[in-house]
C-alpha positions in Angstrom: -30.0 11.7 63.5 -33.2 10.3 61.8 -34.2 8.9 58.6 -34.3 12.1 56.6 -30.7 12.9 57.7 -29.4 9.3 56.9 -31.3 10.1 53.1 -29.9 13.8 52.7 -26.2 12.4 53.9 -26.7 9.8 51.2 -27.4 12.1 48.3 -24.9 14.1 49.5 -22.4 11.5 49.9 -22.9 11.0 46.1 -23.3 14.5 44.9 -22.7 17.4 46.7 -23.7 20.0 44.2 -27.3 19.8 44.3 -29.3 22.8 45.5 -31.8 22.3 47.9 -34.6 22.5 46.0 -33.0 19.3 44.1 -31.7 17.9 47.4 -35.5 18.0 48.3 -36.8 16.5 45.5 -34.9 13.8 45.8 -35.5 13.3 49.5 -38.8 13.8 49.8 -38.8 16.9 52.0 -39.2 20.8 51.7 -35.9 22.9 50.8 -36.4 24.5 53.6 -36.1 21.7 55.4 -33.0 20.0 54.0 -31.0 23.6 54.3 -32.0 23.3 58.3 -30.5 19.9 58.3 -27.2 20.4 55.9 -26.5 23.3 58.1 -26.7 21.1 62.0 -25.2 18.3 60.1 -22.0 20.7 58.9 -22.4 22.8 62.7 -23.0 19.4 64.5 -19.4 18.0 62.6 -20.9 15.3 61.0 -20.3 17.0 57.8 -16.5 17.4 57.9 -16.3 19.0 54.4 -17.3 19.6 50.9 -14.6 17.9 48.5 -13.9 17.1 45.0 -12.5 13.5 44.1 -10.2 14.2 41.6 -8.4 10.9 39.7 -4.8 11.0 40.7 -4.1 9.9 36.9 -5.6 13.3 35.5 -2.8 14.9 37.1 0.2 12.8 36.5 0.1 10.5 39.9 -0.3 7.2 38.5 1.3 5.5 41.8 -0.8 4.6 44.6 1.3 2.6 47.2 0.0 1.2 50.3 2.6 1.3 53.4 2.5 -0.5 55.9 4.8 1.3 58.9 6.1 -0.5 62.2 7.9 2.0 64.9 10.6 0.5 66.6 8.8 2.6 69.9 5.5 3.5 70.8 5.8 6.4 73.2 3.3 9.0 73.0 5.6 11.7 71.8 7.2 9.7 69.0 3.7 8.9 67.6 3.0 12.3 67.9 6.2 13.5 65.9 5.0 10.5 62.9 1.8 11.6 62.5 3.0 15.1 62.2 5.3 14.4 59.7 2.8 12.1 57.7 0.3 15.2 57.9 3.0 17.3 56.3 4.0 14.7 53.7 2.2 15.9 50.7 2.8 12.0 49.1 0.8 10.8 51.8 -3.0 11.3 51.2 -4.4 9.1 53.9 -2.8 8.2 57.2 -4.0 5.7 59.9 -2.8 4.7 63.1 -4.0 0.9 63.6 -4.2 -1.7 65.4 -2.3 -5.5 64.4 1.2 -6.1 63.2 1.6 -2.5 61.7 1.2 0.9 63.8 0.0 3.3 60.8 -1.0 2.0 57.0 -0.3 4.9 54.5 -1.8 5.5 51.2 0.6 7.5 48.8 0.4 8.9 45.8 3.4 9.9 43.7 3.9 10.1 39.8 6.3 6.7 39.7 8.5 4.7 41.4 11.2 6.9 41.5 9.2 9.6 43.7 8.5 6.6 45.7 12.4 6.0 46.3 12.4 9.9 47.6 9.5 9.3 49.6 11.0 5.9 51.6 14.5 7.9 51.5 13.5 11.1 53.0 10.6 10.3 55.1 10.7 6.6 55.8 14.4 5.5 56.3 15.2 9.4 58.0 13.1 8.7 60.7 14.8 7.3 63.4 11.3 5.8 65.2 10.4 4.0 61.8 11.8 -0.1 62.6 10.3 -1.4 59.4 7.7 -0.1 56.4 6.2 -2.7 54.2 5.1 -1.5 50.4 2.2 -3.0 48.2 1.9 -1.2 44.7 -1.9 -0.5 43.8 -2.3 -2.6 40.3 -6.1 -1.5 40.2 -8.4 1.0 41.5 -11.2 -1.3 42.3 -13.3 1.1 44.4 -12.8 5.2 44.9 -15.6 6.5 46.8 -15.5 7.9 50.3 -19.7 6.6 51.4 -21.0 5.5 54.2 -24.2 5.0 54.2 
């Protein structure tokens, strides 16, 4: 990955809509050029996908909760059968398995509190593997953009 790449994933990162022509304006390049590269970039993985951000609010989730989760045991196929249920959780829009005091940190996002209850109730206090989950409610969205460059 060079330079232009780095640029194009930064324009891109921002807004994905541009045609290439725009894309090359803005780059510095040929359209040609930048369509070669978008394409290896999406066929090389490193573009996973093209997404919309959409504000929870706008569609009646105003909850965001952060969960921290603790499993009372770590074999392989217990983790496998939590992150399997995360994946299906449709609360559950980000889940990652980490490293420290917690095994997995969840962001959720539900309409209120009492979805919340249903959430901890069926997924959370259900599982037999789960030994502990610690909450934090979101009082402000400080930052909402996926970059990284």
């Amino acid at each position: 990955m060079d330079d232009l790449d780095r640029r194009i994933l930064t324009v891109l990162q921002k807004n994905n809509r541009l045609s290439f022509a725009e894309l090359a304006d803005v780059v510095g390049s040929s359209s040609a050029s930048c369509m070669r590269r978008v394409n290896k970039l999406r066929a090389d993985g490193v573009i996973v996908a093209d997404v919309c951000l959409i504000d929870p609010k706008a569609l009646g989730k105003s909850l965001t909760v952060v969960v921290r989760v603790e499993l009372d045991r770590e074999r392989l196929d217990l983790v496998d059968e939590f992150k399997r249920a995360m994946r299906a959780a449709k609360e559950v829009t980000h889940c990652y398995m980490v490293t420290g005091d917690s095994d997995f940190v969840l962001i959720v996002t539900l309409e209120d509190v009492e979805d919340f209850d249903v959430f901890v109730k069926t997924k959370l206090y259900t599982n037999p593997n789960v030994r502990k989950f610690q909450s934090m409610i979101v009082l402000d969205r400080v930052k909402f953009e996926p970059r990284l460059l």
